[in-house]
FIKOL-320833 format. One record per residue (C-alpha): residue number from 1; x negated, y, z negated; chain. Coordinates in Angstrom, 3 decimals, m for minus. Layout:
N
{NUM; {X; Y; Z}; 'A'}
...
end
This chain:
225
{1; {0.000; 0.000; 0.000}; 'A'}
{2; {m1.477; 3.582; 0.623}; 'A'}
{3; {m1.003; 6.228; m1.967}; 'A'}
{4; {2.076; 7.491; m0.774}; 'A'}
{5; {4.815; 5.388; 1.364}; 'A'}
{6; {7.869; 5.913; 2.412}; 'A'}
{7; {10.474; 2.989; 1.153}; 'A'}
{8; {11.626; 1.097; 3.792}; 'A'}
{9; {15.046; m0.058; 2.166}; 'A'}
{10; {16.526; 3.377; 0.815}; 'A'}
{11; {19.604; 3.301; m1.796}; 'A'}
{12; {20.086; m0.645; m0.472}; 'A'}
{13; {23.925; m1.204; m1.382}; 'A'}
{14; {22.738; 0.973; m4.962}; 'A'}
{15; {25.239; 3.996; m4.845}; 'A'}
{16; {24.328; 4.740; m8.720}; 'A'}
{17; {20.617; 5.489; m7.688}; 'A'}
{18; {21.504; 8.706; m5.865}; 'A'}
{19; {23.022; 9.896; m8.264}; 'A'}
{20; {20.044; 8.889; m10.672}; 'A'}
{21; {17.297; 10.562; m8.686}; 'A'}
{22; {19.571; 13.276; m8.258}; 'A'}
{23; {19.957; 14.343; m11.832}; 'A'}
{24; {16.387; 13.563; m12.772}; 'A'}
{25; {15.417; 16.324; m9.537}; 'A'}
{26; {17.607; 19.039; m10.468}; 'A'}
{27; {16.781; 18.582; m14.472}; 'A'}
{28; {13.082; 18.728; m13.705}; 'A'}
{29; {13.335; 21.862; m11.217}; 'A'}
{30; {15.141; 23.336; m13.837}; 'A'}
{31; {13.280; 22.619; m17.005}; 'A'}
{32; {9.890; 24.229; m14.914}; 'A'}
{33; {11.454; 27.062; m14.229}; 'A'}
{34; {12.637; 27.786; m17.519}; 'A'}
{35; {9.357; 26.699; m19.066}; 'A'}
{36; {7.481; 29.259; m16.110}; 'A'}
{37; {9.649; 31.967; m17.301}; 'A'}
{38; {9.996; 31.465; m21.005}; 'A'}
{39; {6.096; 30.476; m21.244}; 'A'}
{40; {3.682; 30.940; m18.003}; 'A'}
{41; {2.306; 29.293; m15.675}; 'A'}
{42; {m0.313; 27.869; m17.139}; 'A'}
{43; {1.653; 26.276; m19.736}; 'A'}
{44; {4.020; 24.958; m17.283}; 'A'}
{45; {1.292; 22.906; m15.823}; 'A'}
{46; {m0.079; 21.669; m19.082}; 'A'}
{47; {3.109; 20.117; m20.336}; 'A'}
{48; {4.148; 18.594; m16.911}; 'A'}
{49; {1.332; 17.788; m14.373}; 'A'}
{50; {m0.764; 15.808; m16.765}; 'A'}
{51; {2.064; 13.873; m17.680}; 'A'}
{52; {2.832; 13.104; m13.831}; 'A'}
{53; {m0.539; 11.907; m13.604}; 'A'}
{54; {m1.026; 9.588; m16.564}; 'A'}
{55; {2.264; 7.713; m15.434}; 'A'}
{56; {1.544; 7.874; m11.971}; 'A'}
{57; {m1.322; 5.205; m13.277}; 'A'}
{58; {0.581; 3.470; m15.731}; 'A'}
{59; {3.679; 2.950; m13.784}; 'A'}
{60; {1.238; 1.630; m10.970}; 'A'}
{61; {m0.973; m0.439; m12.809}; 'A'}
{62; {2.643; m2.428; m14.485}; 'A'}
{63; {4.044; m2.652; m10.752}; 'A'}
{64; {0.729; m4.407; m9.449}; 'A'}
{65; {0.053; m6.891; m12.432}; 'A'}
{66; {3.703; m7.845; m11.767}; 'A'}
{67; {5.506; m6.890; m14.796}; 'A'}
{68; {8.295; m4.630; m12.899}; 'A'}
{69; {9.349; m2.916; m9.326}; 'A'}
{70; {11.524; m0.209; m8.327}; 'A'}
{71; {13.639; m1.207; m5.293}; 'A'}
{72; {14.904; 1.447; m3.015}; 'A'}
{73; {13.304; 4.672; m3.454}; 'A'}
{74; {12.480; 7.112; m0.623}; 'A'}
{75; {8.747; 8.203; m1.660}; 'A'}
{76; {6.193; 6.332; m3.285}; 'A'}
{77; {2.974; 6.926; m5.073}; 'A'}
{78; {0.423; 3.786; m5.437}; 'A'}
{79; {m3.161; 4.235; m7.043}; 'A'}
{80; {m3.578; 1.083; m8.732}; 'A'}
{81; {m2.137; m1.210; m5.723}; 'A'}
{82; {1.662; m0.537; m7.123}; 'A'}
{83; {4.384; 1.462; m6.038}; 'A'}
{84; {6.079; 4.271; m8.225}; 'A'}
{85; {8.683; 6.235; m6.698}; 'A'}
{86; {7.647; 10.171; m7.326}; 'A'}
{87; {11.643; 10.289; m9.661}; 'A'}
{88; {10.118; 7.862; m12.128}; 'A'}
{89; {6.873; 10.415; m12.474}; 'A'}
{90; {9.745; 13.793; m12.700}; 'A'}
{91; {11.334; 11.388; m15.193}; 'A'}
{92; {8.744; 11.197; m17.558}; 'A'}
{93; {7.238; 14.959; m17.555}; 'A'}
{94; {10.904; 15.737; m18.077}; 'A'}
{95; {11.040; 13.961; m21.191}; 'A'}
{96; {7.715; 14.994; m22.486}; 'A'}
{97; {8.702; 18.591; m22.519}; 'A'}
{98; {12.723; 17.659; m23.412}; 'A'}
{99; {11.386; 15.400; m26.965}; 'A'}
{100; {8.572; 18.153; m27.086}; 'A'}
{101; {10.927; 20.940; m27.376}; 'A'}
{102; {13.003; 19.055; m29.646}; 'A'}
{103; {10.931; 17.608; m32.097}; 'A'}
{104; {8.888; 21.302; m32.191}; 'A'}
{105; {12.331; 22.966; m33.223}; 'A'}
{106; {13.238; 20.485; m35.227}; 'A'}
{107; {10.147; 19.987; m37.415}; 'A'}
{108; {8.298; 23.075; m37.657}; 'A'}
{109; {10.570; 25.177; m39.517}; 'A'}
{110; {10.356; 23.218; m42.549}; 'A'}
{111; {6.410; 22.240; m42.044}; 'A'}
{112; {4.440; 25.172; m40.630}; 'A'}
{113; {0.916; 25.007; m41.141}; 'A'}
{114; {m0.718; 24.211; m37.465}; 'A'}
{115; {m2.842; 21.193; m38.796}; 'A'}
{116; {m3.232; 17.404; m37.296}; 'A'}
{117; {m0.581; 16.531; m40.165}; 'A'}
{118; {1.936; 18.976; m38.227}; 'A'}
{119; {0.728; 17.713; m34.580}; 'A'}
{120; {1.078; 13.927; m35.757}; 'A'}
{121; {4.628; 14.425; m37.105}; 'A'}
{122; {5.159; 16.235; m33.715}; 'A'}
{123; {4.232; 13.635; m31.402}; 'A'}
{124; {5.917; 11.122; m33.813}; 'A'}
{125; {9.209; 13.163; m33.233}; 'A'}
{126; {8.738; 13.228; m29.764}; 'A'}
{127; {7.950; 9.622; m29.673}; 'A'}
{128; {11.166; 8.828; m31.748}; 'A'}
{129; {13.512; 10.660; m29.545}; 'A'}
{130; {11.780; 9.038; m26.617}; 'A'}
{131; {12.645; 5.673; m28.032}; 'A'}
{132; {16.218; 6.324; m28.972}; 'A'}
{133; {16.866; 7.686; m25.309}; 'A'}
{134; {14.884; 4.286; m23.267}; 'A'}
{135; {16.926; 1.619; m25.468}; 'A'}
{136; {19.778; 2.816; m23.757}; 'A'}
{137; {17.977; 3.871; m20.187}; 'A'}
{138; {15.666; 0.579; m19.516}; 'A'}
{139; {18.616; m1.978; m19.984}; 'A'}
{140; {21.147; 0.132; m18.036}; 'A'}
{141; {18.550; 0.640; m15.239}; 'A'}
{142; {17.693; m2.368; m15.294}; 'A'}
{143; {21.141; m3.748; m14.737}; 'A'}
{144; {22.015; m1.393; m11.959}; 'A'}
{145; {18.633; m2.373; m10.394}; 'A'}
{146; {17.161; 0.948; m10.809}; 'A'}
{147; {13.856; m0.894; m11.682}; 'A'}
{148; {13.615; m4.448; m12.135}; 'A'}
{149; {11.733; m6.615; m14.813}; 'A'}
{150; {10.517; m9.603; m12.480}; 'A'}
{151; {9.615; m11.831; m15.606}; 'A'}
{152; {10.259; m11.419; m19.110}; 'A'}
{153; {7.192; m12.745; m20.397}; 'A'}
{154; {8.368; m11.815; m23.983}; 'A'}
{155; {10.152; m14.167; m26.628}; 'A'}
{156; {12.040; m10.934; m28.056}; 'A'}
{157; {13.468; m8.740; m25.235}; 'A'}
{158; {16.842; m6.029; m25.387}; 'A'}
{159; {19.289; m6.821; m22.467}; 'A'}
{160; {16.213; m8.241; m19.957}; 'A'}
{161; {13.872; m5.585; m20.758}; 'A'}
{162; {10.388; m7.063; m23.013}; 'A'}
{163; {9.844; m5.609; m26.231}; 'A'}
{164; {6.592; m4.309; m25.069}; 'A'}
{165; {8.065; m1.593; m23.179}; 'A'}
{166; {9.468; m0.004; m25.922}; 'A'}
{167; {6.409; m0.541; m27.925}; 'A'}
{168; {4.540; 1.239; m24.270}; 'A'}
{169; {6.959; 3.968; m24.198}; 'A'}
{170; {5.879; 4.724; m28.240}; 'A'}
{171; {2.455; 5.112; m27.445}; 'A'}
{172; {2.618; 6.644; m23.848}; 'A'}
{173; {4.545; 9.439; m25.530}; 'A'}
{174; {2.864; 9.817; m28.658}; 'A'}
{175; {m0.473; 9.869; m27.177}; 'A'}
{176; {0.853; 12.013; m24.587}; 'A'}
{177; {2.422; 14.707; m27.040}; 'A'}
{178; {m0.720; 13.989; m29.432}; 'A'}
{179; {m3.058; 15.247; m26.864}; 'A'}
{180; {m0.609; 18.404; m25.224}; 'A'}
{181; {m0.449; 19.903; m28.664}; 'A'}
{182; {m3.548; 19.751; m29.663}; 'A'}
{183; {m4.875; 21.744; m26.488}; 'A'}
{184; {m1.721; 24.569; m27.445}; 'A'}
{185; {m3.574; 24.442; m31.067}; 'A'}
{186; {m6.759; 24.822; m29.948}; 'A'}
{187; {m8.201; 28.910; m29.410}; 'A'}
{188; {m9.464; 28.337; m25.765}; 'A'}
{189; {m8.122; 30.454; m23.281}; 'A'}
{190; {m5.679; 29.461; m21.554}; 'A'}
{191; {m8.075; 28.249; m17.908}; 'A'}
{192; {m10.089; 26.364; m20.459}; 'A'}
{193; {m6.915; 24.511; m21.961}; 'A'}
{194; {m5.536; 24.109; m18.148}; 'A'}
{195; {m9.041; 22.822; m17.583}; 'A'}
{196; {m9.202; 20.514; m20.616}; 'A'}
{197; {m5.770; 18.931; m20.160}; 'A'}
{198; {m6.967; 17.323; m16.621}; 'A'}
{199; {m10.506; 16.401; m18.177}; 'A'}
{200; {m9.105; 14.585; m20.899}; 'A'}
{201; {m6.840; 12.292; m19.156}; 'A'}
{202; {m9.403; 9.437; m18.980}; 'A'}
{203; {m9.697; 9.769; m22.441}; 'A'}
{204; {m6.031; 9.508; m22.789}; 'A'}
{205; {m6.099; 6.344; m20.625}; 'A'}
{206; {m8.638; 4.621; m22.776}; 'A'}
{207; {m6.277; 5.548; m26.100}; 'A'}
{208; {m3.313; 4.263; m24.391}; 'A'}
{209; {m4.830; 0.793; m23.229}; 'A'}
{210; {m6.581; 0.316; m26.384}; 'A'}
{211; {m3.154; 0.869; m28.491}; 'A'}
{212; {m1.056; m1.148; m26.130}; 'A'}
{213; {m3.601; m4.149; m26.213}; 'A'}
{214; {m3.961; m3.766; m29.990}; 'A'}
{215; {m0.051; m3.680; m30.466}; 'A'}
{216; {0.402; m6.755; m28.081}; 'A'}
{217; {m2.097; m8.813; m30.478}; 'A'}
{218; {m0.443; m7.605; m33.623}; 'A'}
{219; {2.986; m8.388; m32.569}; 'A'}
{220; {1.730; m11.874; m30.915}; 'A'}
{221; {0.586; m12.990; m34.115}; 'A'}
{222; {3.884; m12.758; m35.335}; 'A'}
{223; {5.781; m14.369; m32.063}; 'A'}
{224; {6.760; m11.043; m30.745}; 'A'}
{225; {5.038; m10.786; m27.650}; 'A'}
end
């Protein structure tokens, strides 16, 4: 596959998908423009391109080992041999900012003081709404064929969909929201935070691949996984 394709099988007898990709288009063109207006440019980029990125490789790297595929899509990306349509990737920067803006409202007026306490109870917010909101997505999607799980390799799985996607989506956006904050916190201008949320993404990969194999050996010693 090349790094971007066009699907060959669009909306294949799947009238709930256009409607899907629809919603997910308009909500990100909308929450980018408010974020432009209501907080620059450069911020703008920080909390959404990044996040593109990172699952652009993720989502690729799970279609190629196997684990899932999304059937009739119009655009793909591929850059680990896997296909992601470029919805999925609006998907997730939308709910980066969306549990980011939340969980910032919602915890900061009671705990103030800018220190990694605040920006780990942040990114656990964030994580927690994230959660909440993909036990109802994944299965539903998953039913409608929005994405499919080929094999659930799993012993404990919600309505088809492995337990280790929920544990992924926990980590993906904690480490995600972990690492977005901290640059905000951090007195760099604002071309050296633009700068330092693209330079950091390896780093963000490693984190994420170490936690996800560390959490699949934890919960396989207990018959989870």
């Amino acid at each position: 596959m090349n790094f971007i394709e066009i699907g060959q099988h669009f909306f294949p007898q799947n009238q709930f998908l256009f409607i899907f990709i629809g919603t997910i288009t308009a909500l990100w063109f909308i929450l980018v423009f408010y974020s432009w207006k209501t907080e620059g440019l450069s911020r703008t980029i920080r909390f959404f391109i990044p996040m593109m990125i990172a699952a652009m490789f993720i989502e690729s790297s799970g279609v190629a080992n196997g684990r899932f595929f999304y059937p009739g899509y119009l655009l793909y990306f591929a850059v680990l041999g896997g296909g992601v349509p470029l919805v999925v990737l609006l998907g997730w920067s939308t709910n980066l900012y969306l549990f980011l803006r939340f969980s910032i409202e919602s915890i900061t007026p009671w705990y103030t003081k800018k220190n990694f306490m605040q920006i780990g109870l942040l990114s656990a917010g964030a994580a927690s709404i994230g959660i909440c909101l993909d036990v109802l997505e994944d299965p539903l999607a998953h039913h409608l064929g929005w994405w499919v799980w080929v094999e659930d390799t799993s012993p404990v799985s919600f309505f088809g969909v492995p337990l280790s996607n929920y544990v992924d989506w926990v980590i993906i956006l904690f480490v995600m929201s972990y690492i977005t904050i901290w640059i905000e916190y951090t007195g760099f201008s604002e071309k050296r935070k633009l700068l330092l949320s693209f330079f950091s993404l390896p780093l963000v990969f490693a984190v994420i691949l170490g936690l996800h194999i560390g959490f699949e050996v934890i919960l396989g010693n207990f018959g989870f996984m």
